[in-house]
DRENPA-3360 file (N, C-alpha, C; in nm, 2 decimals, always signed):
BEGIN
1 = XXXXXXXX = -0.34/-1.03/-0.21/-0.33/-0.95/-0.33/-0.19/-0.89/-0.33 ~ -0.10/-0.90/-0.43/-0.02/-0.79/-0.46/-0.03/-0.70/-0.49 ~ +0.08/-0.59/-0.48/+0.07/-0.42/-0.51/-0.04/-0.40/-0.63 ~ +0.00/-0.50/-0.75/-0.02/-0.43/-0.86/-0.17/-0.46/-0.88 ~ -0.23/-0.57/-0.84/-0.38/-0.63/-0.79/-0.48/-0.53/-0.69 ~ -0.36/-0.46/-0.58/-0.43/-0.37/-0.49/-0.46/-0.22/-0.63 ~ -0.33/-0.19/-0.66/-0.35/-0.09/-0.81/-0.49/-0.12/-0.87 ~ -0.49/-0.22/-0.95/-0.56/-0.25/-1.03/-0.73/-0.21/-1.01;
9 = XXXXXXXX = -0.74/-0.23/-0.84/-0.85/-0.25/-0.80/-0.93/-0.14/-0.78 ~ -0.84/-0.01/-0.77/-0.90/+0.12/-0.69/-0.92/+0.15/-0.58 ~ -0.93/+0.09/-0.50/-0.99/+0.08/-0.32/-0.87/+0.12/-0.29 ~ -0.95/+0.17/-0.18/-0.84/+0.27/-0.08/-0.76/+0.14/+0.01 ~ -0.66/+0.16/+0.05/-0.56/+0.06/+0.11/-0.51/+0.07/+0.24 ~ -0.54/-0.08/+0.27/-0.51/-0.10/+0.42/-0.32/-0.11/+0.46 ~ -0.34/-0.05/+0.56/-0.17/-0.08/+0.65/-0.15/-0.22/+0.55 ~ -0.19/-0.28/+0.63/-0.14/-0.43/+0.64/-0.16/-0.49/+0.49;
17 = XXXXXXXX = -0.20/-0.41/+0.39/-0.15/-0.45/+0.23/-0.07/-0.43/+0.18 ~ +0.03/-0.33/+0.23/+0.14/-0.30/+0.21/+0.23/-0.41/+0.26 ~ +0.33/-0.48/+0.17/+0.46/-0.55/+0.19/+0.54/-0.51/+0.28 ~ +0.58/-0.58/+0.40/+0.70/-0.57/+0.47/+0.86/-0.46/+0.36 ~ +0.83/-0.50/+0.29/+1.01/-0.50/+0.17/+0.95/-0.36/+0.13 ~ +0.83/-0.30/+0.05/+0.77/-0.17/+0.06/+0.75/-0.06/+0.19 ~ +0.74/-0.14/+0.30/+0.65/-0.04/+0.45/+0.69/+0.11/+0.42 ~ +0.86/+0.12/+0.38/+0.93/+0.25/+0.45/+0.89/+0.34/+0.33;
25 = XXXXXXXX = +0.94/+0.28/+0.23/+0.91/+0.37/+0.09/+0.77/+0.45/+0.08 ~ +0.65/+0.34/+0.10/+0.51/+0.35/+0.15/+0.47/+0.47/+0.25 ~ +0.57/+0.45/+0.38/+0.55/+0.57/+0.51/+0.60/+0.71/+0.45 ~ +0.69/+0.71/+0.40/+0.80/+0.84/+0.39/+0.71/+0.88/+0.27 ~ +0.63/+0.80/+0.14/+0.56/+0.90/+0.03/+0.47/+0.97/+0.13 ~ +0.43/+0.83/+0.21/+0.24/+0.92/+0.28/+0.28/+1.02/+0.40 ~ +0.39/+1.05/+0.41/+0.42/+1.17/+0.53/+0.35/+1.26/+0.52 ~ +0.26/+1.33/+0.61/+0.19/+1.45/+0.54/+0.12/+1.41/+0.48;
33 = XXXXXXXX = +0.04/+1.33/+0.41/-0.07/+1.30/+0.37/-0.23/+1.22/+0.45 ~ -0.30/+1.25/+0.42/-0.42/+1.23/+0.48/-0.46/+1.08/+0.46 ~ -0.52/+1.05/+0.58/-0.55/+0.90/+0.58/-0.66/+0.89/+0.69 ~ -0.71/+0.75/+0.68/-0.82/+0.70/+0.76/-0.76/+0.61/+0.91 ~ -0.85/+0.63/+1.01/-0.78/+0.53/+1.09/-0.92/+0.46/+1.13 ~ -0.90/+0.30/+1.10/-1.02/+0.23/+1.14/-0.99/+0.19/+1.27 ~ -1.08/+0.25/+1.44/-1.09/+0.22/+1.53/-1.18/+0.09/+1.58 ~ -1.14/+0.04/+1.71/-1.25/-0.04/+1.76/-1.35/+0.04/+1.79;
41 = XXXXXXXX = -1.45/-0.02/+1.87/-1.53/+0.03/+1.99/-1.52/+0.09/+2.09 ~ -1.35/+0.13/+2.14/-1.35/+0.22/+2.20/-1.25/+0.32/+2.14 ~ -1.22/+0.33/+2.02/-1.14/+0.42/+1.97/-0.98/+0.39/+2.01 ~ -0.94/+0.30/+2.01/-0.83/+0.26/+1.96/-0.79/+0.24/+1.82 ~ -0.72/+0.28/+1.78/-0.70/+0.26/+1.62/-0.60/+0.09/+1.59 ~ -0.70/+0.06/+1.51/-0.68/-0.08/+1.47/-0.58/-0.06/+1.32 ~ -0.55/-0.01/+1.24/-0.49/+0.02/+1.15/-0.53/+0.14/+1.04 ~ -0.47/+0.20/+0.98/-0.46/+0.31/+0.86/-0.50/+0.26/+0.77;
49 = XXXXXXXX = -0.58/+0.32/+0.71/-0.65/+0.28/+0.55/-0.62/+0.39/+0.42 ~ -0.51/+0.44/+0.40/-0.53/+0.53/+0.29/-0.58/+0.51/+0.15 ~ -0.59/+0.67/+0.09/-0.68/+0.70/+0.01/-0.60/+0.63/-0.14 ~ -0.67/+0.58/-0.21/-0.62/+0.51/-0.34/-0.61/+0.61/-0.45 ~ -0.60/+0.70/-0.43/-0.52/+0.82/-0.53/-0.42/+0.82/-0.51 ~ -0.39/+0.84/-0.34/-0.23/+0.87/-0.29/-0.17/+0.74/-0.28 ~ -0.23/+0.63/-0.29/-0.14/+0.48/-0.31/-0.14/+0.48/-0.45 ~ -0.22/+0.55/-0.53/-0.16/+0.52/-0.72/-0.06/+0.61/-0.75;
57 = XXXXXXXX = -0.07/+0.71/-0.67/+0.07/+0.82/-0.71/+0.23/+0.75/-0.66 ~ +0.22/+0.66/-0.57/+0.32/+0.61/-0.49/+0.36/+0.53/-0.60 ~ +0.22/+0.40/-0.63/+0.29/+0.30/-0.70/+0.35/+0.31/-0.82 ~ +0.27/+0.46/-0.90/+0.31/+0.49/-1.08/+0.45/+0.54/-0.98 ~ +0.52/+0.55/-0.95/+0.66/+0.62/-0.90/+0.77/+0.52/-0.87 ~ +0.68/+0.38/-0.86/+0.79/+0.28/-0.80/+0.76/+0.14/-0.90 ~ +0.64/+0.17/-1.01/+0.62/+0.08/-1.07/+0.69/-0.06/-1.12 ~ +0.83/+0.00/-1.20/+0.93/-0.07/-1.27/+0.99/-0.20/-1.13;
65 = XXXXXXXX = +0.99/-0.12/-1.04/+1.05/-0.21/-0.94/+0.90/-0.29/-0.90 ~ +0.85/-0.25/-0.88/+0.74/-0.31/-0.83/+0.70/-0.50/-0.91 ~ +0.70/-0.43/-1.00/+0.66/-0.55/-1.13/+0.75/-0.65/-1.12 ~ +0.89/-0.56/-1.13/+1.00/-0.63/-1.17/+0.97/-0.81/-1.00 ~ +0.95/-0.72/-0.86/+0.93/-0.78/-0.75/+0.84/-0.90/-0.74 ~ +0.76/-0.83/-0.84/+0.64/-0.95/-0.87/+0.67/-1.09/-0.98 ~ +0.74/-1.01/-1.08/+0.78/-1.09/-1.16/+0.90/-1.20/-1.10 ~ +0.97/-1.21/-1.02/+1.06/-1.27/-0.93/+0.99/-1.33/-0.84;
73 = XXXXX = +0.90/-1.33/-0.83/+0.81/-1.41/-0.71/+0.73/-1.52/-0.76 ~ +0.71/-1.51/-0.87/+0.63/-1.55/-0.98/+0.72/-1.70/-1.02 ~ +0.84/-1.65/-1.04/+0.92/-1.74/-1.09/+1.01/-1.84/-1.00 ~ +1.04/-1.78/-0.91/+1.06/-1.85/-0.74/+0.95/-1.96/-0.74 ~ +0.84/-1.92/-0.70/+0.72/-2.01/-0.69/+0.65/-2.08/-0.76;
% end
């Protein structure tokens, strides 16, 4: 899925849906914000799941570029 597919969907968002080329923009919005950590069996944390309000506030903020990212990938491929 890309950003705008993860958008689209509502669901709260995993680490690892986030794009490498996004990670930092991504980390520095969710500073201080609340999030899920899905553990194994013994409580190690297997990755972050944040909440899909605070990923739709991120993305309406970075939209233009967002699309624009997608749209160039689109065309590449």
């Amino acid at each position: 899925m890309n950003l705008k597919e993860i958008y689209d969907s509502g669901e709260d968002v995993r680490d690892s849906q986030i794009p490498e080329k996004w990670k930092s923009s991504f980390d520095k919005f969710m500073f201080g914000q609340g999030c899920l950590a899905d553990s194994d069996e013994y409580g190690n944390i297997k990755e972050f799941i944040y909440f899909s309000e605070d990923f739709r506030r991120w993305y309406f903020q970075n939209e233009k570029e967002i699309l624009r990212d997608i749209n160039i990938d689109i065309i590449i491929n």
